[in-house]
C-alpha positions as CSV (number, residue, x, y, z in Angstrom):
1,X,1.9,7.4,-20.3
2,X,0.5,8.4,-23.7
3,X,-1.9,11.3,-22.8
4,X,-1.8,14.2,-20.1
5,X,-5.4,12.4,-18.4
6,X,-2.9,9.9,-17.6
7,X,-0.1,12.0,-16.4
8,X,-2.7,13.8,-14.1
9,X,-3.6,10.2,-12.9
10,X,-0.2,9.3,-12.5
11,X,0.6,12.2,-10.3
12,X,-2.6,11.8,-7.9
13,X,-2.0,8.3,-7.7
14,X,1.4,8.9,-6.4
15,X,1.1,11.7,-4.4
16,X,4.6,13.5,-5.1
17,X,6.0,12.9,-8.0
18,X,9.6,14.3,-9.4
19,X,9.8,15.9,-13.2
20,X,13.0,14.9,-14.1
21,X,13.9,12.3,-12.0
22,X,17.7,11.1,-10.9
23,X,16.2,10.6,-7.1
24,X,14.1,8.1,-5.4
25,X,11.0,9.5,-6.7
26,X,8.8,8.1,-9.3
27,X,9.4,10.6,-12.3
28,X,7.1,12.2,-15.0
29,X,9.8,11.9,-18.3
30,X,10.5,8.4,-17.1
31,X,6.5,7.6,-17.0
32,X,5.9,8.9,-20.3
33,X,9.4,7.1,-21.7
34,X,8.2,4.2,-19.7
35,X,11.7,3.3,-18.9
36,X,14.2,4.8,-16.5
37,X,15.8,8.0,-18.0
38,X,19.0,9.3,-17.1
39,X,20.1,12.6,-19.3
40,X,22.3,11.5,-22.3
41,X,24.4,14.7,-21.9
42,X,25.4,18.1,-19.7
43,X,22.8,20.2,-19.4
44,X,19.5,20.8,-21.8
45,X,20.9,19.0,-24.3
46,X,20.6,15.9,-22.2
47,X,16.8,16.2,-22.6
48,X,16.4,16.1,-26.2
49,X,15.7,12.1,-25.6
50,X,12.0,13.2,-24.5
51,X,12.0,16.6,-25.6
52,X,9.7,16.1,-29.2
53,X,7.7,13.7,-27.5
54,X,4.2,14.8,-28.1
55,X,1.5,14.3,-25.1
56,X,-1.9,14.6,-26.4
57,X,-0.8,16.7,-29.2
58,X,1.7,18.9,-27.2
59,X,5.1,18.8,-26.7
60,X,6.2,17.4,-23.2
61,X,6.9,20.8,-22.0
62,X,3.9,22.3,-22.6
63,X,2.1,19.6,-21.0
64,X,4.1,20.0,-17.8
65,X,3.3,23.8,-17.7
66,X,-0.5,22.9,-18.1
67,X,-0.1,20.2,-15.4
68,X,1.8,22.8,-12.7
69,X,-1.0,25.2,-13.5
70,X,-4.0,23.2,-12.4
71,X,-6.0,23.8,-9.2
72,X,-5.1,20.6,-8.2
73,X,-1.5,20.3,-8.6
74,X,1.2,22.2,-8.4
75,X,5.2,22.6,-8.8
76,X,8.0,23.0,-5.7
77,X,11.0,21.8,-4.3
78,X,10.9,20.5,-1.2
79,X,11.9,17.2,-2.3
80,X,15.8,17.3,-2.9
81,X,15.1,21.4,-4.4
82,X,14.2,19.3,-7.6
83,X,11.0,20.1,-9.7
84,X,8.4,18.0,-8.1
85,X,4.3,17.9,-8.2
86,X,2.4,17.7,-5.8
87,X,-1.4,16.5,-6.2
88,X,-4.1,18.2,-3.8
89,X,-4.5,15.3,-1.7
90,X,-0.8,15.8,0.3
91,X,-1.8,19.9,0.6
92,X,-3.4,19.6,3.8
93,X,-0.4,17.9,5.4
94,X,2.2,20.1,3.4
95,X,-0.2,23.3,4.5
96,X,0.7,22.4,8.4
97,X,4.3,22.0,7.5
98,X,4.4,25.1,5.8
99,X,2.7,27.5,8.4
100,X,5.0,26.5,10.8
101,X,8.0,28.0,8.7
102,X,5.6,31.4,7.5
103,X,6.1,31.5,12.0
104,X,7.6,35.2,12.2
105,X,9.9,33.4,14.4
106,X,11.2,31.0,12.4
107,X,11.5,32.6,9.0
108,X,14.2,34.9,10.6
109,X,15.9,31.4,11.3
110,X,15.5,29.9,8.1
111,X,16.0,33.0,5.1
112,X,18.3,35.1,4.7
113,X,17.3,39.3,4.5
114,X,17.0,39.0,0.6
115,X,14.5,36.1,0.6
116,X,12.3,37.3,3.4
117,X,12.2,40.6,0.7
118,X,11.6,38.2,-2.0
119,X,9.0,36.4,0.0
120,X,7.2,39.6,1.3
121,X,7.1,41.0,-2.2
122,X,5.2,38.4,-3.3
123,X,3.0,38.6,-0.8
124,X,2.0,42.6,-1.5
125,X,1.7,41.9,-5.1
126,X,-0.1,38.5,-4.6
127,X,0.8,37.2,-8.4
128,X,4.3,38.4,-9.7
129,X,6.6,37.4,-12.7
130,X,9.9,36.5,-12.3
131,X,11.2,39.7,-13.9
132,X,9.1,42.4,-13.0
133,X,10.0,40.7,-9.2
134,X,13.9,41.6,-9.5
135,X,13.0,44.8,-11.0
136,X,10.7,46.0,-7.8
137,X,13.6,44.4,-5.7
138,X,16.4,46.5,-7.7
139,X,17.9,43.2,-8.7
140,X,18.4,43.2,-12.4
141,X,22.1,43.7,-12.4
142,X,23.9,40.6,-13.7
143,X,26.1,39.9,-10.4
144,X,22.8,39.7,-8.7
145,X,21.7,37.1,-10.8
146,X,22.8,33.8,-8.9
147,X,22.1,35.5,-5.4
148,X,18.6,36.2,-6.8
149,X,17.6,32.7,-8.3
150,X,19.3,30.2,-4.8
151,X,16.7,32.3,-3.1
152,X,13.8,31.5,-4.9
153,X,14.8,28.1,-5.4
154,X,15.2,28.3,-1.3
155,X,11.6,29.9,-0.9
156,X,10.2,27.2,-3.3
157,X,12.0,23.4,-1.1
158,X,10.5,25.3,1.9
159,X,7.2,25.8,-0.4
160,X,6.5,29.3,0.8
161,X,6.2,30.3,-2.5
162,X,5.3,28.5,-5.7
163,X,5.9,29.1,-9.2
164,X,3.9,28.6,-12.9
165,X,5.8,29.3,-16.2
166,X,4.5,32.0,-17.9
167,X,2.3,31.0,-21.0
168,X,3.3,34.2,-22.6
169,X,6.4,34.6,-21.7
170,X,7.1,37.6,-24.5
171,X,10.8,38.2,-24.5
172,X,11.3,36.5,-21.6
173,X,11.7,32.7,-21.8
174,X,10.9,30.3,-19.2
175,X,9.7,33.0,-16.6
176,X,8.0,32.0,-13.7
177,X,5.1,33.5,-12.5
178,X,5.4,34.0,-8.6
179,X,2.3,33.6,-5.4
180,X,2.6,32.6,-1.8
181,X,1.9,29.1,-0.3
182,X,-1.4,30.8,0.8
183,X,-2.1,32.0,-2.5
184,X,-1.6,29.0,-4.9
185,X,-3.0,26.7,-2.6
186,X,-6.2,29.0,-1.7
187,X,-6.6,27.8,1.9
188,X,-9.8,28.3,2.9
189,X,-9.5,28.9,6.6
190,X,-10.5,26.3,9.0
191,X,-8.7,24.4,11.7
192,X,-6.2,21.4,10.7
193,X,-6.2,18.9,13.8
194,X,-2.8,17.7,12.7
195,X,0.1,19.1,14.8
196,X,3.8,19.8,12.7
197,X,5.7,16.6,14.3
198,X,2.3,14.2,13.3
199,X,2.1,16.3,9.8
200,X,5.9,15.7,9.0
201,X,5.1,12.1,9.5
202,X,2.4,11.6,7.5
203,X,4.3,13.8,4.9
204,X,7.2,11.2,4.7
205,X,5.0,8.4,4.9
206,X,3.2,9.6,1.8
207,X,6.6,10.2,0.3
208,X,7.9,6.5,0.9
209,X,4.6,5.3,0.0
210,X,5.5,7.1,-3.4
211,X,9.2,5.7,-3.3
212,X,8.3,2.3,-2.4
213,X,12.1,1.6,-1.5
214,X,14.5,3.8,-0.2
215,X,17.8,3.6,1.8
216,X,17.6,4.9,5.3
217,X,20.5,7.3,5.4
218,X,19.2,9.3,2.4
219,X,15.8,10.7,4.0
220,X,18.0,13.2,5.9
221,X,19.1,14.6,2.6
222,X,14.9,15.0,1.1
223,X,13.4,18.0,3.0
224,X,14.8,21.6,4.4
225,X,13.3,20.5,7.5
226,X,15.2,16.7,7.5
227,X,16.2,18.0,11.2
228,X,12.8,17.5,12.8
229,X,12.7,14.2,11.1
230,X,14.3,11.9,13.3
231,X,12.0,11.2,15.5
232,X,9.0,11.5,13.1
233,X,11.0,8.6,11.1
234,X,11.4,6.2,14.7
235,X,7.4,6.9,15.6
236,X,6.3,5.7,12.0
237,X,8.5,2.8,12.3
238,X,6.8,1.8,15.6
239,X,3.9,2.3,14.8
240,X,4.4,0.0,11.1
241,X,3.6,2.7,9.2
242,X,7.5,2.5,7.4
243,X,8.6,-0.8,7.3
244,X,12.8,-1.4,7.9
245,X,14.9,-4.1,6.1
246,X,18.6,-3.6,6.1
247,X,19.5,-0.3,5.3
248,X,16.4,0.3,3.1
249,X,12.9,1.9,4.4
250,X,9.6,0.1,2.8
251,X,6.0,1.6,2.4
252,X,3.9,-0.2,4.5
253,X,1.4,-1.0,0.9
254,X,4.0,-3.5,0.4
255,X,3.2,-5.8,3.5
256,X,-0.2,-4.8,2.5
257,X,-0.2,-6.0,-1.3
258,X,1.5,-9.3,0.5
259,X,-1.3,-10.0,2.7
């Protein structure tokens, strides 16, 4: 991929797609490398293989923050609590799935007392930065630090909240700017006929469809919610939406592109 129309394209035509990579989804550095890209080293030093790569004039970063700021995509972790877009198309499906965690009920199952505080501060101020957020919780001490950023990353894989980098980031590099699900997304009311068992499934069927090939025993490892996915997992498989060889799972477009 030469140009961020492309990447775009690339991330609409897949449906999820993984920044990095390292996991079964298809990946943005390896799309504009056009080869498979493992880091070369530890940490960010392992990234300065794409890192002065330009994208329509821009370096690669830049274009990623541009792409997780559209309207029509944006940035979480449910997949693996990697960095992953997700294009418009899937936010109906992951709106369901979603909804069903923001249950009163089921938050206090899910977060601990810090991130519901996390997650309720973002909801009063509706649009927060990462900074000013630990400084209204009173979390700016240093031994806070690592207690502070699990639980975003925890709010993000269950995409209750979702994060932009800050374009002006001032003297703070690489914050995030923080909104709700409900925010980001701007659901416009109306009723979803899909119920959370039939919106998990269509959710991993997308997500295979993205995949292509994955083994079986890994999709247990994908989502917070992996527990309610046993059944969703048998249901597609009866009903050929998932195809099974061996130990791998195949999107059904393959049978299709066969035929």
């Amino acid at each position: 991929m030469k140009t961020q129309d492309e990447i775009i394209e690339f991330i609409h035509d897949k449906g999820l797609v993984s920044l990095l990579g390292g996991n079964e989804l298809p990946s943005l550095i390896s799309g504009i490398l056009g080869k498979p890209w493992k880091p070369s080293a530890k940490g960010f030093s392992g990234w300065l293989d794409w890192w002065s790569i330009k994208i329509s004039g821009q370096p690669v970063a830049h274009v990623s923050r541009n792409v997780e700021g559209r309207k029509d995509i944006l940035a979480t972790r449910i997949f693996r609590r990697t960095k992953t877009f997700v294009s418009n198309k899937l936010w109906p499906i992951l709106d369901i799935i979603v909804k069903h965690h923001q249950d009163s009920a089921v938050k206090q199952q899910i977060l601990s007392d810090i991130e519901l505080k996390i997650l309720q501060t973002i909801e009063t101020e509706g649009t927060i930065r990462t900074d000013r957020l630990r400084k209204k919780l009173k979390l700016e001490a240093k031994e806070n630090s690592s207690k502070f950023h699990r639980s975003l990353t925890n709010l993000e894989s269950y995409a209750l909240i979702v994060g932009v980098e800050d374009p002006h980031p001032e003297t703070h590099l690489h914050a995030n700017i923080w909104q709700t699900w409900d925010t980001r997304a701007q659901k416009k009311g109306g009723r979803n006929s899909l119920s959370y068992s039939e919106a998990l499934g269509k959710l991993l069927a997308k997500t295979i469809d993205a995949c292509i090939l994955v083994r079986e025993d890994q999709i247990s490892k994908w989502f917070e919610w992996s527990t309610d996915m046993q059944p969703v997992k048998e249901k597609l498989l009866s009903d050929g939406a998932v195809l099974r060889s061996g130990p791998y799972l195949v999107s059904s477009k393959v049978r299709d592109v066969n035929n």
